[in-house]
C-alpha positions in Angstrom: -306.4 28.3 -62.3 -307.7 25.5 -64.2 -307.7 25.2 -68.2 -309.4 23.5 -70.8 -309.4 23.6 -74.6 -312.6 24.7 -76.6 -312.7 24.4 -79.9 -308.6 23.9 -80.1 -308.0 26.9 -78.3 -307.0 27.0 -74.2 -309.3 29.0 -72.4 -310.5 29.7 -68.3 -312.8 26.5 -67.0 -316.0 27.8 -66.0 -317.6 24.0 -65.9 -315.8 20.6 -64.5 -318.4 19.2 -67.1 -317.4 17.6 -70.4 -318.5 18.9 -73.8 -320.8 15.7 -75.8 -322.5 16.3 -78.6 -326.3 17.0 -78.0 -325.6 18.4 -74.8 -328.4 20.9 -74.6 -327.3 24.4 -73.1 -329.8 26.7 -73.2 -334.0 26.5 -74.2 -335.9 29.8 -74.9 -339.7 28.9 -74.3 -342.0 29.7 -77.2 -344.5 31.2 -74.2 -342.3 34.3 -73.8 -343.6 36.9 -75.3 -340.4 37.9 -77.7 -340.7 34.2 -79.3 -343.9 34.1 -81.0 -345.3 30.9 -80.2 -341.6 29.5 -81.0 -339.6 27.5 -78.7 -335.6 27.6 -79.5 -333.3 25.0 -78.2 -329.7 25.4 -78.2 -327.6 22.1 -77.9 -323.5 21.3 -79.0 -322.8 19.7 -81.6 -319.6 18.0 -83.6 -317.9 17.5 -80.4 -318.4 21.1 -79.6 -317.5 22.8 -82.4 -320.8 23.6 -83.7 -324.3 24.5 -82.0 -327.3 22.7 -83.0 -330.1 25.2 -82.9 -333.5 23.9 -82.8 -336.5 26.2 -83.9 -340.2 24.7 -82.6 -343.3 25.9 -83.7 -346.1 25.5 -80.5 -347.6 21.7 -81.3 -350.7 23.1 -79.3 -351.3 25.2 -82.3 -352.3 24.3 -86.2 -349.5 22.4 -87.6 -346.9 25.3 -88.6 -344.1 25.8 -90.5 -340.9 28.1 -90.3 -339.4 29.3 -93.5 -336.1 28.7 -96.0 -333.1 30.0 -94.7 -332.6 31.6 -98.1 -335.5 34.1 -98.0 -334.6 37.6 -97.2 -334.2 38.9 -93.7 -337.4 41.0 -94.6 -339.4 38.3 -96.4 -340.9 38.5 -99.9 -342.5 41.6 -99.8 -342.6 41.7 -95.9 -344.1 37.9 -96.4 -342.6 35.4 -94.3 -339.0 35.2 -92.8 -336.3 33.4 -93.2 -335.1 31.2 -90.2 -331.9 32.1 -89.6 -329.1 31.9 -86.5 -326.2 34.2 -86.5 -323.6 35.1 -84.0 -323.4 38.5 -82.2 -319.9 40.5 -83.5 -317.1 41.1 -80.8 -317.4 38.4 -78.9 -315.0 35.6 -77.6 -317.0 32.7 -79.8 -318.4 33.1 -83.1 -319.5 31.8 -86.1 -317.0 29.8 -87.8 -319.4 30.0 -91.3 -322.9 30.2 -92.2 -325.5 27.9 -90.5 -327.3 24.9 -92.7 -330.4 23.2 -92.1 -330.9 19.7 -91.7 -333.6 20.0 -93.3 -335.2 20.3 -96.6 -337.5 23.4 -98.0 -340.8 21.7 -99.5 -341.5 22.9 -103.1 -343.7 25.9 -103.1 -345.5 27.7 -106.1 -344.4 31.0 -105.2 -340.3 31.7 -103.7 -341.7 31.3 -100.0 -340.2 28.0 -99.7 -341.5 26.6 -96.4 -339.4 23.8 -94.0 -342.0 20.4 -93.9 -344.3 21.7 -90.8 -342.7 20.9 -87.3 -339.2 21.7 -85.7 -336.4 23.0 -87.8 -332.9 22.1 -86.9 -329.8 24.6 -88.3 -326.1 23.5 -87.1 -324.2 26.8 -86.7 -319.8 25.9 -86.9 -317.7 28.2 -84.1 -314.7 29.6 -83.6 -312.6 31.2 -80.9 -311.9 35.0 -81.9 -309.6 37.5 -81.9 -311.4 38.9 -78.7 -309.4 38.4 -76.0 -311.4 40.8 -73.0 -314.7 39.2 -74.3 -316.5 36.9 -72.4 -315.6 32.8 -73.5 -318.4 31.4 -71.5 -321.2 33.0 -73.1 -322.5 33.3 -76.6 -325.0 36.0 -77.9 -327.3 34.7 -81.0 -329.3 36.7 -83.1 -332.2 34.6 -83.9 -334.8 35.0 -87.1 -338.0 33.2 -87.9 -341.8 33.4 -88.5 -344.1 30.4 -88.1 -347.1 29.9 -90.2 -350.0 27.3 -90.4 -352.7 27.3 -93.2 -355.0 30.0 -91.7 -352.6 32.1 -89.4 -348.9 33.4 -88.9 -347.1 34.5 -85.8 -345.8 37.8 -85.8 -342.0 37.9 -87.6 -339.1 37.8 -85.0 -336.1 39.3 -86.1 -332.6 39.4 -84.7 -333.7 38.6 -81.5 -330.8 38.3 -79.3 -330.7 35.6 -76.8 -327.4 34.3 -74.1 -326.2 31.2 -74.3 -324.1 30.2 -71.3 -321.1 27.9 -73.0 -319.7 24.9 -71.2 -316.2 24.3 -71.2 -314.3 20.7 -70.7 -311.6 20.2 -68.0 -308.1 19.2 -69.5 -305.9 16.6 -67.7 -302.6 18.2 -66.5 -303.1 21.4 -67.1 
């Protein structure tokens, strides 16, 4: 049996391909009818130690925005959502800390807060857990966001689970 290291720790290979930042591994159509009109792209990043998680309003639609990752999971009195990308407990990879978002809120009269309108990009750090039976070449993510335009929102989405299947790099020698 082969092995390869990801994220400093030795684990099965389930790939012969090599981990690069950017690499996208998985895309969740904003069409499907869980992702209200929000397309989520899920791509490595830092050399693999991280996942670059891309949240897409539909362009076909009024420009829209997604909201600050700050707002409560419920909104402001059941107003908006935050956007938000967490790991699944008990599995073999998880979050290493809280996601951040590349980009900034806009200033907002009220505590809404919304991201400029367009795709919003939050880089979630992972780490190998204490899980040894769990699966290493998958990743559960619970997923939270609501897009809104000037005359409309999308319904809220919250904790959607989706898979992401992980890549692993082969090691020389081993």
């Amino acid at each position: 049996m082969k092995l390869a290291v990801l994220m400093g720790v030795c684990v099965a290979v389930s790939s012969a391909e090599p981990l690069r930042a950017g690499s996208v591994l998985a895309t969740f159509p904003g069409s499907e009818p869980e992702a209200a009109g929000v397309s989520v792209s899920v791509a490595l990043a830092h050399e693999g130690m991280a996942l670059a998680v891309t949240f897409t309003p539909d362009p076909a639609a009024e420009p829209m925005h997604l909201y600050d990752m700050a707002l409560p999971k419920t909104g402001l009195a059941g107003v908006g959502r935050p956007t938000l990308v967490e790991t699944v407990a008990g599995q073999a990879v998880i979050a290493a800390g809280s996601a951040r978002c590349l980009q900034e809120p806009l200033a907002a009269p009220d505590a809404l807060k919304p991201y400029p309108p367009g795709p919003v990009t939050m880089v979630l750090p992972l780490r190998m857990s204490a899980q040894p039976e769990a699966d290493p070449f998958q990743l559960k993510l619970q997923l939270t966001y609501m897009a809104c335009g000037e005359t409309m929102c999308n319904r809220p989405v919250t904790d959607r689970v989706v898979t992401v299947p992980l890549p692993v790099r082969w090691v020389a020698g081993e």
